[in-house]
Every structure is written in structure tokens, then in C-alpha cells.
VEXMARDO-579103 format. One line per field, with one value per residue (C-alpha): z negated, y, x; residue in one letter; residue number from 1. Coordinates in pm, whole numbers, plus 50000, padded with zeros to 5 digits. Layout:
! residues N
up (Z_...) .
north (Y_...) .
east (X_...) .
rest (a_...) .
nr (NUM_...) .
***
This chain:
! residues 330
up (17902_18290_18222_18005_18303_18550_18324_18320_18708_18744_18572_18737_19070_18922_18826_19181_19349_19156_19185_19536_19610_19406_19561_19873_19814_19675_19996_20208_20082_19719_19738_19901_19719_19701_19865_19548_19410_19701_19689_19293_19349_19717_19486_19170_19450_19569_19932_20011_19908_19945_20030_20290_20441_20461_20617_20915_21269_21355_21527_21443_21681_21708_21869_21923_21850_22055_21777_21724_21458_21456_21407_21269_21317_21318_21632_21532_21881_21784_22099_22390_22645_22526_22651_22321_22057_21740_21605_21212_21061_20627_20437_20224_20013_20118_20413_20690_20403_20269_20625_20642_20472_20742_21004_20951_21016_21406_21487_21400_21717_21964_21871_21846_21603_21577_21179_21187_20952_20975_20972_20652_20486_20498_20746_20959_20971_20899_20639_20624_20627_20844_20819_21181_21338_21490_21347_21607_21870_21691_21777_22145_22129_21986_22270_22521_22405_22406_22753_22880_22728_22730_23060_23181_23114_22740_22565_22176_21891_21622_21260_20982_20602_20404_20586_20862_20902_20910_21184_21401_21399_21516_21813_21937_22077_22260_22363_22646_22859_22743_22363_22343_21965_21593_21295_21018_20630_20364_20607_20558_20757_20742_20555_20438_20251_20122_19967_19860_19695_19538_19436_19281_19144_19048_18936_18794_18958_19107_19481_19541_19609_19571_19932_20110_19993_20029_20374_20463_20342_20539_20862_20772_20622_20818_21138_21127_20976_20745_21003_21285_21089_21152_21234_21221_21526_21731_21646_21786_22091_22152_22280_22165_21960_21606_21270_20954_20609_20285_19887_19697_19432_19662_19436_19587_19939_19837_20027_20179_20428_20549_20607_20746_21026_21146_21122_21356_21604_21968_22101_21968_21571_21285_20897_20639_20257_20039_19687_19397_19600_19507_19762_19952_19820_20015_20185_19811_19696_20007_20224_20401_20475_20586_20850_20966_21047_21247_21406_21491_21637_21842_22006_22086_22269_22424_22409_22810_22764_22623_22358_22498_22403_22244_22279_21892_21770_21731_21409_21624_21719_21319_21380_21285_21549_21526_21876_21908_22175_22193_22407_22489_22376_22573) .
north (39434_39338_39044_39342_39587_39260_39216_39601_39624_39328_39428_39796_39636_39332_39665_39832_39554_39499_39876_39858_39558_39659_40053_39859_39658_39961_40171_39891_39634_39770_39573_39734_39885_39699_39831_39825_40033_40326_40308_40390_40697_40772_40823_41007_41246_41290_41235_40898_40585_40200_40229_40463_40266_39961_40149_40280_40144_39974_39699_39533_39482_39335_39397_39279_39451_39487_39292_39024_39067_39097_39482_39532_39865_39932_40160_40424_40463_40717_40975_40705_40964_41116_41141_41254_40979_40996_40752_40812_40658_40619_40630_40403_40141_40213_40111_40288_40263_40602_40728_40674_41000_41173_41015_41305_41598_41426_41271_41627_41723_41499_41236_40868_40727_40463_40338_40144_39953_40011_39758_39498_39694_39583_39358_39402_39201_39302_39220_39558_39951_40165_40509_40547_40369_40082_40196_40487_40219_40070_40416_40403_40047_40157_40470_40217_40003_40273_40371_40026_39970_40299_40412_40607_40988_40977_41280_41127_41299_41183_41219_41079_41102_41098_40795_40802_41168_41086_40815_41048_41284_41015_40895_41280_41134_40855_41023_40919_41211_41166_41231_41597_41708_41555_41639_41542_41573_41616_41464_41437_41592_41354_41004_41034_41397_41201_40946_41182_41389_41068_40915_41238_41456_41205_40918_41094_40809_40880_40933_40748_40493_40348_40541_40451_40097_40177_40219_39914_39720_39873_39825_39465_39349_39581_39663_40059_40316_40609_40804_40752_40862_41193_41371_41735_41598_41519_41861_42054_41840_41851_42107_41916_42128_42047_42123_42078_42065_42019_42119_42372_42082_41802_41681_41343_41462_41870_42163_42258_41987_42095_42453_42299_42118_42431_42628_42396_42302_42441_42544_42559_42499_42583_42549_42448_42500_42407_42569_42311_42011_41767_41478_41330_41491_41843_41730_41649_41958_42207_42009_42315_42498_42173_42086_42468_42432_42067_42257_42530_42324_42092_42444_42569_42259_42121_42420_42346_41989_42001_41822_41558_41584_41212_41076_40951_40621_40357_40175_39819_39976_40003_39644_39609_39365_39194_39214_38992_39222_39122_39247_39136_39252_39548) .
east (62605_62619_62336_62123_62159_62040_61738_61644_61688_61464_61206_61210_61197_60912_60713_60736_60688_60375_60253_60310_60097_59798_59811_59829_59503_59321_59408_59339_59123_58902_58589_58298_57994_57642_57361_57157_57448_57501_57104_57118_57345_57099_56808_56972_57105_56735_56871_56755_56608_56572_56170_56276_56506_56297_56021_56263_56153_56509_56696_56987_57279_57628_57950_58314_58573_58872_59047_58855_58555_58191_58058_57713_57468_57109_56965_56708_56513_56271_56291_56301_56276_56583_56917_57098_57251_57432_57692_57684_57993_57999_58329_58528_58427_57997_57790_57561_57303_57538_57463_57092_57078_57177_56941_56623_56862_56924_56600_56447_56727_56548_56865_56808_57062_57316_57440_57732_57911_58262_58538_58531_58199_57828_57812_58093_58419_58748_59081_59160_59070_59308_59153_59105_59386_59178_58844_58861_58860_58578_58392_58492_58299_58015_57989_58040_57762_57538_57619_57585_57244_57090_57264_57573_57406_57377_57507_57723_57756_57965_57928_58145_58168_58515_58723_58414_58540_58883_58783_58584_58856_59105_58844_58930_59311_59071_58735_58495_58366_58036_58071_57997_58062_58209_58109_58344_58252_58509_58776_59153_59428_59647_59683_60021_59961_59654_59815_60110_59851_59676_59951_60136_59817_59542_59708_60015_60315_60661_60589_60926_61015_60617_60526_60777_60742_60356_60425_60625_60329_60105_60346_60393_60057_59794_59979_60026_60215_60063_60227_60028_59706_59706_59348_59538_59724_59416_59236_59562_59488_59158_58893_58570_58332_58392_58180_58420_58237_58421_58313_58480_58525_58657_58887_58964_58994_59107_58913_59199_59260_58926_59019_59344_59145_58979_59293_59448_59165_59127_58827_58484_58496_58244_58391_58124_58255_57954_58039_57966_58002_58237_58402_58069_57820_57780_57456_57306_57404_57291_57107_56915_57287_57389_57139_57164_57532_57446_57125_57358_57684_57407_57266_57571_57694_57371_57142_57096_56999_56638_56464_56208_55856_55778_55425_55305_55394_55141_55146_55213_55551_55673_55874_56235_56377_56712_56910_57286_57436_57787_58018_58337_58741_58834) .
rest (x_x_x_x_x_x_x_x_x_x_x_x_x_x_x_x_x_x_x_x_x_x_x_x_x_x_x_x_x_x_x_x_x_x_x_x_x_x_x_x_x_x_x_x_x_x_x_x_x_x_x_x_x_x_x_x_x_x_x_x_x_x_x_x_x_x_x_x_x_x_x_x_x_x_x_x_x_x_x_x_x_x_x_x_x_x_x_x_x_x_x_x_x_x_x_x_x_x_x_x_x_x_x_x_x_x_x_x_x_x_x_x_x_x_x_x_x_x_x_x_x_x_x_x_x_x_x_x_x_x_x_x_x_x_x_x_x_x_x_x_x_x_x_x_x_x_x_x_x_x_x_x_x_x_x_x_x_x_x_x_x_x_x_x_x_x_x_x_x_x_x_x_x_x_x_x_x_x_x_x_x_x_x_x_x_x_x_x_x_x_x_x_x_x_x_x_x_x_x_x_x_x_x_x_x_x_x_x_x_x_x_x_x_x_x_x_x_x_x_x_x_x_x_x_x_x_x_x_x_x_x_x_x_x_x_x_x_x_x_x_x_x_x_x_x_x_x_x_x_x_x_x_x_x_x_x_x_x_x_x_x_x_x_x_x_x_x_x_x_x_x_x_x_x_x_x_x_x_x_x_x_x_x_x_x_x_x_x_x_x_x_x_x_x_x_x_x_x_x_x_x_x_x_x_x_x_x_x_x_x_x_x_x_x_x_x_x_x_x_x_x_x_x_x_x_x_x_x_x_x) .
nr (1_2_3_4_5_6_7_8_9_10_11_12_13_14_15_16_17_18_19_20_21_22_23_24_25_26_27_28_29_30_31_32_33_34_35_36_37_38_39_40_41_42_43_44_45_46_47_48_49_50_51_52_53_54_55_56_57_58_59_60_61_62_63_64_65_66_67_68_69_70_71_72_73_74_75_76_77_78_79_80_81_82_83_84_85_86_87_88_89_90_91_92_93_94_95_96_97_98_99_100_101_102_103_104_105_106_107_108_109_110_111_112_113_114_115_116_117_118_119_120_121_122_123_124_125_126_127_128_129_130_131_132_133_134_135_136_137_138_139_140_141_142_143_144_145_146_147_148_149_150_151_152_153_154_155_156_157_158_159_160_161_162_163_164_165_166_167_168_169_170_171_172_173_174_175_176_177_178_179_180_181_182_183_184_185_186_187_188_189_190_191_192_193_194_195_196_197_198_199_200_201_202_203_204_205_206_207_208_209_210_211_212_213_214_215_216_217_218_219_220_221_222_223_224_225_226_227_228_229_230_231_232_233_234_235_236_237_238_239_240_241_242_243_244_245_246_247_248_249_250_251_252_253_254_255_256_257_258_259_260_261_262_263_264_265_266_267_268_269_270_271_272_273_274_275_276_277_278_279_280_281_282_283_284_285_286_287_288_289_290_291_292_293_294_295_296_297_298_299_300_301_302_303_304_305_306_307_308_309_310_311_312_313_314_315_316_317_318_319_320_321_322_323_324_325_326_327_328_329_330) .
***
């Protein structure tokens, strides 16, 4: 009986054990997306294409992050004259190719654009994805670069997609005076209500003991607690103007973390709901209502700083170059 009861208990605990590790690899290490696979959904959508991409007048350009590893993005410097920039920052598992969609609706707002490859995607380092916690210091590099190259006065918006949204919304506890506004799509509120919700609605598993043990993984393996994810902290703390979008039929990330966020944020704040659109795909789905909202967040917080007028291009600019600008640990 006693060596039966051993057996059963082992097995339990073989089983947790085993859930635990691969939840913890999905959460924090799934393999990333190719770009000929984010490029086939791009063009189903309608949004965006390969072509497109290719044709873009862009550089390439490195960093280091404050940890350690190599962080890749492409400048789009297509209003020199202008002061205004915007950091465009994909979600989990994709690329800035995911972002590129994105990169008409700022341009057409006198913005030149930075696409960056988070942490461990495209072609950025990394071991593991921690939904803002040192991605959001990965952000505050990438603003700092930008100053240092482009000079001190630039005015930085932020835009983010999913875990980019999450990420943005965490860079709000660490923000540099010069980034003016965030604009966060389908984010969540808070990563351990995510994974709660994951855990318990979509894939139908005990939430104990597999998040708590979820969590001492994290701790041990990745370096941070689920706890100190928490992007419905930094809105309660922060007055920066804020545009919140979210689908009606977010199922992954629900709606109503989005309508969360803007019930909890200070100052300034514009909610988005596109009805139909499910997690990621609100621009595919209403892309005129979409770039209205960012049109109308942008006036509101830089309506004094003007849009440049930009001379035409000459074909002999259309060049991509590649530029190593790495810059050291902070």
C-alpha cells in the first residue's frame, strides 16, 4: 500500500514538474516566427508586405543592452528636418517586420521611425522574454540612442503591440523626459492575471500548484518574478498621454484588461475598442479608426511642435545602409 501511494505521488509530482518546465519555456522561450511566415499573415491581412519592406529607405543599427546582448533595429529617416521619432516595438514570438505595418501611419505625422527587435527575436540577442521587466530598459536604450545621435531635443513616441504593449507600458515606471506619448495595442494589465487567465480559461489546467511553481522558475531561471510585471501599476503612476486599443474579440489577451488600463491611468488617456478584432489584429481590421485615434493622441500632445516641410527625395538617396552603433552597458 505505502510503496503504491510512493509510486502515485511520484508520478503526480514527475507530471508537475514536467508541466511546469514546458509552460515555463512557452512563456519564456517558444521559438520565434520567420519572416517569410509574419510576412504570409502581413499580406493575407492586406496590411503589409515583403516587396514593401524591401523597398523601404533604411539603415540598420546595433546596440548593447544593459545586460549584455546585441539589439538590432532599422531607422526610417524619412523627415530629416524633423524633431519627432517613434520607437515601434512588435510582440511575442514576431519581429519589427510585424511592426513595419505601422510605419505609414507616423511618417504621414512628420515622424521618422525606429523598428526594433526585441530581446531573443529577429536579430536581437537574448535567452529569455520577460514581458517588460528588462525589455523596458531595452526601450530606455533605444531613446537614448536616438538622443545621442539625432540630438538631445527629439520629441519619442512609443508604440507597442501585445508583449511590445505590455513593454511600453512598463518603460512608463522608467521614462526619459523626452518621450512624450505611448501607445499600447491589445496590452496586458498585469502578467500574473495573464497567465492566471491562460493557464485557467484557455488551456483548461489547475492554476495550483503549476503558477506558483511557474513562478519559482521564472525567479530562478529568468531572474524576475510575475509579480513585478505589472503595467496597471505604472499607468496609476504615471501622467504621460496614453492611447489604449484592444478588440472586442481579444481572446488571448481579454478586452477587458484594456478597459482596465484606462480605468486606472492618470492624466491624458484615449481608449480604442475596435469591434471584430481579435488579439493583434485591430489595425487589419479598422485601419482608418486606427490611424484617427494615433492622428488624434499625436495632436493633442504635440499640436505646438509643427510638422517639417521635407524637400523630395532623389532616387540616389533610396540606399539601405548598415550602421554598427554600439553603445556601451548603462
Amino acid at each position: 500500500m505505502l510503496a503504491t501511494l510512493m509510486i502515485t505521488v511520484l508520478v503526480i509530482l514527475t507530471i508537475v514538474n514536467g508541466a511546469t518546465r514546458y509552460a515555463f519555456r512557452q512563456i519564456t522561450q517558444m521559438k520565434p516566427q520567420s519572416s517569410e511566415s509574419i510576412y504570409t499573415n502581413l499580406e493575407q491581412a492586406g496590411v503589409f508586405s515583403r516587396e514593401k519592406f524591401n523597398n523601404l529607405i533604411k539603415k540598420e543599427v546595433q546596440i548593447i543592452s544593459r545586460d549584455g546582448f546585441k539589439l538590432s533595429g532599422y531607422v526610417l529617416e524619412s523627415h530629416p528636418n524633423s524633431k519627432r521619432w517613434a520607437i515601434i516595438v512588435h510582440g511575442y514570438t514576431v519581429s519589427l517586420h510585424v511592426s513595419a505595418q505601422y510605419i505609414d501611419m507616423f511618417e504621414r505625422e512628420g515622424f521618422n521611425v525606429l523598428l526594433i527587435d526585441q530581446r531573443r527575436h529577429g536579430n536581437s540577442q537574448g535567452k529569455y522574454t520577460t514581458y517588460g521587466f528588462m525589455e523596458k530598459y531595452d526601450v530606455d536604450s533605444w531613446v537614448r540612442w536616438i538622443l545621442e545621435h539625432y540630438g538631445e531635443d527629439r520629441v519619442i513616441g512609443l508604440h507597442g503591440q501585445s508583449l511590445g504593449g505590455g513593454t511600453v507600458l512598463e518603460y512608463l515606471n522608467i521614462a526619459h523626459p523626452n518621450v512624450k506619448f505611448v501607445i499600447a495595442d491589445c496590452p496586458y494589465s498585469d502578467l500574473t492575471e495573464l497567465l492566471r487567465y491562460q493557464i485557467k480559461v484557455l488551456n483548461k489546467l489547475p492554476i495550483y500548484p503549476l503558477l506558483p511553481l511557474l513562478n519559482i522558475q521564472m525567479k530562478r531561471r529568468a531572474g524576475f518574478r510575475m509579480q513585478q510585471v505589472s503595467p496597471l501599476r505604472a499607468v496609476r503612476y504615471s501622467s504621460m498621454p496614453l492611447l489604449l486599443i484592444h478588440g472586442t474579440k481579444d481572446n488571448y489577451v481579454p478586452t477587458h484588461m484594456g478597459e482596465s488600463l484606462y480605468e486606472h491611468k492618470r492624466g491624458p488617456k484615449r481608449l480604442l475598442l475596435v469591434e471584430g478584432a481579435v488579439h493583434g489584429n485591430a489595425y487589419a481590421v479598422s485601419p482608418q479608426q486606427y490611424a484617427e485615434e494615433v492622428h488624434a493622441l499625436i495632436q493633442e500632445t504635440l499640436g505646438s511642435l509643427e510638422k517639417p516641410e521635407e524637400p523630395e527625395k532623389s532616387e540616389e538617396s533610396a540606399v539601405s545602409q548598415i550602421e554598427h552603433a554600439y553603445l556601451p552597458s548603462i
